[in-house]
C-alpha positions, 0 to 999 in steps of 0.5 A, a space after each residue: 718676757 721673762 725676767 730673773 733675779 739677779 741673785 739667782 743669774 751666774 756672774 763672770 765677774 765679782 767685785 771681789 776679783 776686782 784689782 786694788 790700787 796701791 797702799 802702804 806695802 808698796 812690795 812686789 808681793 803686795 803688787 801681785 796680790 793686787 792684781 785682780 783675779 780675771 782672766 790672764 791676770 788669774 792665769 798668770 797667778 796660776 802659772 806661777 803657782 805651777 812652777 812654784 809647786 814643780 819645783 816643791 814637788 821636784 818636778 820638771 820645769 822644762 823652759 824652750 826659747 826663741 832667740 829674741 829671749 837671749 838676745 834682750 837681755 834675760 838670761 840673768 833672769 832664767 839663771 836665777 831660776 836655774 840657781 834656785 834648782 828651778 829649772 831643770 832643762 833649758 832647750 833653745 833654737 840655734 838662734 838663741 845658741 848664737 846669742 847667748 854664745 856671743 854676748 859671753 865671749 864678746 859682750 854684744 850680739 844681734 847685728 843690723 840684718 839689713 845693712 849686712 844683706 846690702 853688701 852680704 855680710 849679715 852673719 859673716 863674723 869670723 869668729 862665731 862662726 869659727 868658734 861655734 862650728 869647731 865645738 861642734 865638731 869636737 863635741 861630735 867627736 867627744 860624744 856631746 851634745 850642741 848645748 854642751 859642746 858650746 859650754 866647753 868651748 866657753 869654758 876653754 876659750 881664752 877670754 870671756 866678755 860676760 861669763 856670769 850672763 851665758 845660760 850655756 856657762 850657767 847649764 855647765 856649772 850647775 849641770 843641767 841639761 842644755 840642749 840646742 836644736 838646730 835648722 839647717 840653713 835657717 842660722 847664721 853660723 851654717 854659712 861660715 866656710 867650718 860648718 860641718 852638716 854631719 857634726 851640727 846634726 850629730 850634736 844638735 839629734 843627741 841634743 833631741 834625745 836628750 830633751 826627750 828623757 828630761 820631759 819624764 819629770 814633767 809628770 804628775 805636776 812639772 811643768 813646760 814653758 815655752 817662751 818666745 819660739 814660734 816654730 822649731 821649739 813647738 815642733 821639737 817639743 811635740 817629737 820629744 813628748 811622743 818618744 817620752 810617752 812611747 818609751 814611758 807608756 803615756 806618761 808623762 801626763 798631767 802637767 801645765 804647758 805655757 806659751 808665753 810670746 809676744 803674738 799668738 801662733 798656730 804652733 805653740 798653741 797647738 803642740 804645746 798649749 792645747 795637744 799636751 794637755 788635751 787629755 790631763 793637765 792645763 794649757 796657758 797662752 799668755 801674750 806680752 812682751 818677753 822683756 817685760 813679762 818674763 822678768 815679771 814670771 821670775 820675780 813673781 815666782 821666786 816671790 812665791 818659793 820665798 814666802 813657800 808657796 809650793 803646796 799647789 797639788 798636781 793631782 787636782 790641777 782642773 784637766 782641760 785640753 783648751 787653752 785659757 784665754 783673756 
């Protein structure tokens, strides 16, 4: 047998990663430095030190969501980043559209599927389903796309329940781009009587294009989040980061992806985490649950833009093509 020194042998861990208890400073900023610095605690840290030096370096910082983002409860969250010049693209399933287009009008969403199944009434609200429809199709004729068509119709409804929580109001005032990417048949409002196939793939493929162009920011430092969407917003992302590159021969490159969701999937580790950054750029898989780590995300990085911390330089971000994992 064959025996080492200890101070000779790799360690994966030191005692000064470890996390520390809390003292006197009992702020948000002490508690993050508290954290120890392993594994998805580390990770964490560093995404927020991404989208912090994106937003230095005026970056893109893409953010995509999955409806149950919406629907508890965060959008005030995302649109202090967007006030903040943050983020400079929100795209959404349909899903989130709905969520985010009813708690602005009516001041409530997400109904019991269940009981509406029973006797077919799940998704059958007149008006969201009217309203949602008709802006689709005027935003066809105006030459809109879904995220904006649905902004307008907002804007030019006759009353609103809760203005300031609509991420598709907040996008409109401070104009950034919106954008909504539909599947046909998978949402509620594609069953009401006024859905019209050629005005919700009009408006939601302009949507795609749109999304596409936003993603020439993420080069050389951006960042892309991926927050809650197992399926439509990874494949759409995959699409429209293969037409950026086409048109903007391989860039953009050497960014930092993030999924953050509650479980892990195949799509969002694939065609955001691990395919973007195969070749520049990092990848992060971070699980929780959103209405508890995406609070969190925001808060640690306006905490990290209020004490400046936007000197992260993209150039020497490690290039790794496989996800960091806790």
């Amino acid at each position: 047998m064959r025996t080492v020194p200890v101070a000779v042998r790799p360690n994966k861990v030191n005692a000064r990663e470890f996390a520390q208890p809390p003292g006197n400073d009992r702020s948000f900023g002490a508690f993050l430095g508290a954290l120890p610095d392993v594994l998805v605690a580390r990770d964490f840290l560093a995404v927020v030190r991404a989208i912090a030096s994106a937003a230095g370096l005026q970056r893109g910082v893409v953010v995509m969501l999955g409806g149950h983002v919406v629907k508890t409860g965060l959008a005030p969250t995302l649109i202090e980043l967007m006030t903040r010049g943050v983020i400079t693209h929100v795209a959404m399933n349909g899903s989130g559209a709905i969520h985010d287009f009813e708690i602005a009008r009516f001041g409530a969403t997400s109904e019991d599927v269940a009981a509406g199944l029973k006797d077919g009434t799940f998704g059958m609200a007149e008006e969201t389903g009217r309203e949602m429809n008709d802006a689709f199709v005027a935003g066809m004729q105006a030459g809109q796309g879904m995220g904006e068509s649905l902004g307008v119709a907002l804007e030019r409804a006759p009353s609103l329940a809760n203005p300031e929580l609509s991420l598709l109001l907040a996008a409109r005032r401070l104009s950034i781009p919106i954008s909504v990417h539909a599947a046909l048949g998978a949402e509620i409002i594609h069953q009401h009587p006024a859905a019209s196939g050629a005005a919700i793939g009009d408006t939601s493929h302009r949507d795609f294009r749109r999304l596409a162009h936003s993603l020439i920011r993420l080069d050389d430092g951006g960042v892309v989040l991926n927050l809650g969407s197992a399926v439509i917003m990874p494949e759409v992302f995959l699409k429209a980061l293969t037409i950026a590159r086409n048109l903007g021969g391989g860039k953009p490159e050497a960014f930092t992806s993030v999924d953050l969701d509650m479980q892990r999937h195949h799509r969002p580790r694939m065609n955001v985490v691990q395919r973007p950054t195969l070749h520049s750029g990092k990848g992060y898989e971070i699980t929780g649950h959103h209405e508890i780590m995406v609070p969190l995300l925001v808060w640690a990085v306006a905490q990290a833009l209020d004490v400046g911390l936007t000197t992260v330089s993209p150039t020497t971000a490690p290039a790794s093509g496989a996800p960091s994992r806790g």
